[in-house]
Every structure is written in C-alpha cells, then in structure tokens.
C-alpha positions as CSV (number, residue, x, y, z in Angstrom):
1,X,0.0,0.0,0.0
2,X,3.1,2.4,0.8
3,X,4.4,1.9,-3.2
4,X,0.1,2.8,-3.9
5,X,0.3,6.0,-2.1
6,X,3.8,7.1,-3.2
7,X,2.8,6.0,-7.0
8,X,-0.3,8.8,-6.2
9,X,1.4,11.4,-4.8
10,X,4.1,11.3,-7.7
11,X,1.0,11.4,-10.7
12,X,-0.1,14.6,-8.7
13,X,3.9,16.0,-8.9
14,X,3.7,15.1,-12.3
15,X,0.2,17.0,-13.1
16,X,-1.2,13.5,-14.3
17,X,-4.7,14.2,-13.4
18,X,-6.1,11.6,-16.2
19,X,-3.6,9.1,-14.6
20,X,-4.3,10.1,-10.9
21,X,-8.2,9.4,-11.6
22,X,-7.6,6.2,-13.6
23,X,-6.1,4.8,-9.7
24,X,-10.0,4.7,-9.4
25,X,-12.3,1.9,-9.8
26,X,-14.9,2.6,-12.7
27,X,-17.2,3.2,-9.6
28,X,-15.0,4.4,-7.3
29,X,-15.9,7.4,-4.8
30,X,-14.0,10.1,-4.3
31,X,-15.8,11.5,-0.7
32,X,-14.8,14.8,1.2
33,X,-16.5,14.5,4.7
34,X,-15.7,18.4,5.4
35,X,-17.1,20.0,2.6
36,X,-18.1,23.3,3.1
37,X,-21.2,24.8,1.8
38,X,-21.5,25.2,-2.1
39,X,-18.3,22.3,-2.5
40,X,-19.3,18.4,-3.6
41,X,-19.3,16.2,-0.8
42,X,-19.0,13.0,-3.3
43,X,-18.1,12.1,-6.6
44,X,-19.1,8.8,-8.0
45,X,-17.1,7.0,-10.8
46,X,-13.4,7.3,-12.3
47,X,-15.3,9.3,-14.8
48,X,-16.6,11.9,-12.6
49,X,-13.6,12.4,-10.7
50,X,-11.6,12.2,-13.7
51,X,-13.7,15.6,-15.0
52,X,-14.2,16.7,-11.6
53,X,-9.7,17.0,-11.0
54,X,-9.1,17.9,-14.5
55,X,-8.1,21.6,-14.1
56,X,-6.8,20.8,-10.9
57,X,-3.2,22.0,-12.2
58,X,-4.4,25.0,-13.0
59,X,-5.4,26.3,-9.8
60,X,-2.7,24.8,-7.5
61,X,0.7,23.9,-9.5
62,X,2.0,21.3,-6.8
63,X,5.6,20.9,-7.0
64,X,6.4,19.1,-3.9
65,X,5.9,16.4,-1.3
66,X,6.9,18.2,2.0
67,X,5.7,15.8,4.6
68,X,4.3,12.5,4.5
69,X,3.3,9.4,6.6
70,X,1.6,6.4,5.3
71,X,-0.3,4.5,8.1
72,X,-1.5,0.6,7.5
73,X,-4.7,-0.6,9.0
74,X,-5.6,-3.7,10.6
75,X,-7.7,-4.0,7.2
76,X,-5.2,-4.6,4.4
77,X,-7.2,-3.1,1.7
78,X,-7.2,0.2,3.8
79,X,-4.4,2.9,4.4
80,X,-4.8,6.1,6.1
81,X,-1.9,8.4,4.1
82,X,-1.0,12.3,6.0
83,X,0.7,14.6,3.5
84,X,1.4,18.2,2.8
85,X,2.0,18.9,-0.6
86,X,3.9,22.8,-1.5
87,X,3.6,24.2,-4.7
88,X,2.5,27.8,-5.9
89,X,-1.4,29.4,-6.6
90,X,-1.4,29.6,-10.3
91,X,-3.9,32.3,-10.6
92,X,-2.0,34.8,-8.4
93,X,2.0,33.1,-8.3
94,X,1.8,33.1,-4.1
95,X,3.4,30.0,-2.6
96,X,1.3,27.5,-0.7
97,X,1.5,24.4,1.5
98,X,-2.0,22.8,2.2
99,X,-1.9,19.3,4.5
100,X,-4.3,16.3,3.8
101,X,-5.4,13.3,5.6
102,X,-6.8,10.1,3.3
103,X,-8.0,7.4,4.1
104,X,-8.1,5.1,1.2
105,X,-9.6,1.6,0.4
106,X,-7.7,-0.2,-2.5
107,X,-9.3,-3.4,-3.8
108,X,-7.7,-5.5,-6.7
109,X,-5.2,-2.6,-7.1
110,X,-8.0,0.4,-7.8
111,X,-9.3,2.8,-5.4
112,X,-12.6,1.5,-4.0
113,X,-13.3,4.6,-1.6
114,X,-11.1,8.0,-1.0
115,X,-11.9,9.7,2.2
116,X,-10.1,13.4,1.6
117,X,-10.4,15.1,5.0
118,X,-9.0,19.1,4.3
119,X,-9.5,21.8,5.8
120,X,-11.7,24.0,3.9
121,X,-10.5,27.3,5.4
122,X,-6.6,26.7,4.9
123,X,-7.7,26.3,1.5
124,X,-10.1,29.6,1.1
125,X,-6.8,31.3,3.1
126,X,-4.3,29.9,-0.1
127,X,-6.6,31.2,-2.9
128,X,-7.9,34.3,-1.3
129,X,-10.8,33.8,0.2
130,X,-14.2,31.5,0.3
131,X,-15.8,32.7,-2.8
132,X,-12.7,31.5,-4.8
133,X,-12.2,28.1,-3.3
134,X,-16.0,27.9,-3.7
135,X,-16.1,29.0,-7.5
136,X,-12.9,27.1,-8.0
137,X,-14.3,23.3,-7.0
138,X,-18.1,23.8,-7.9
139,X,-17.7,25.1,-11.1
C-alpha cells in the first residue's frame, strides 16, 4: 500500500490528473466528509472524478511532497496516508502548502473509496478567500 500512495502522490507531482483518476475503480468514490457549503461532498465514478480534477493544475501547481506518513490498518485493503504537498497558486504566483489526511480503500489494485479530509479554510486562506475556493471546486 506504501508503493500505492507514493505511485499517487508522484501522478499529482507530475500533473497527471487523467492518470491520478484512472487509480479509481470505474465506480469508485472520491468523498470529502468536510465539505463546506457550495463544495461536492461526493463524486461517484473514475469518470466523474476524472472531470471533476481535470483543471486541478491549474489552480494549484504542486511541486512538492513536504511531509508524509503512510499508516497501515488492521484491514489490508485500507491505508490512512497524511501529506502536505507545496507548490505555488497559479492564478496569483503566491506560494502554498496545504496538508491532507486520506483514508483510502484499495481493492484489486483500484481505489474503491477516497476519504479526503482538508480543511476548507486553509484552503479559502491559499486562494484568497471562500468565494474562490468555492467558484474554483463547484464550477
């Protein structure tokens, strides 16, 4: 599961949306249980998230893995992975570093379930306030 979450984190350094989607099972759920208002709290099928992180490089150009921890469960098909990932705001050149917690449910080498727990506000802070984060994810 550790070579799964580092094979992840380095499509996301490489700005391999398509590829970081296609980890996903055709039905796989990508789930954010802190959601704020306005933001999807689910997306349902490699397709969907595919389309849902496809301009993802253009709001947040990630160009590093500054922290991580990969933690395995009593369940084998399920890893809980901490990370900070640094990188700059495209749309106004400011350096950011945002931190993640996932926990992630692999079966027969796809992701089954994605639990992304973020914090909303550290992200609304990074691109300038709520009504950007909230135009940027919904749109």
């Amino acid at each position: 599961m550790r070579d799964f979450v580092d094979h992840a984190l380095d499509l996301l350094l490489k700005h391999d949306m398509a590829g970081f989607a296609g980890l996903w099972a055709p039905d796989g759920v990508l789930e954010f249980p802190f959601a704020g208002p306005g933001y999807p709290r689910r997306v349902e099928g490699r397709d969907a998230i595919r389309e849902y992180l496809r301009d993802y490089p253009n709001l947040l150009d990630i160009r590093e893995v500054t922290a991580k921890t990969v933690h395995e469960t009593t369940d084998p098909a399920v890893v809980v992975a901490e990370f900070t990932v640094a990188g700059v705001v495209v749309a106004t050149g400011k350096p950011y570093e945002l931190s993640y917690v996932a926990a992630i449910t692999v079966e027969n080498g796809e992701i089954r379930h994605y639990r992304d727990y973020w914090s909303p506000l550290a992200a609304a802070e990074v691109l300038g306030g709520v009504d950007e984060l909230t135009a940027a994810f919904s749109a």
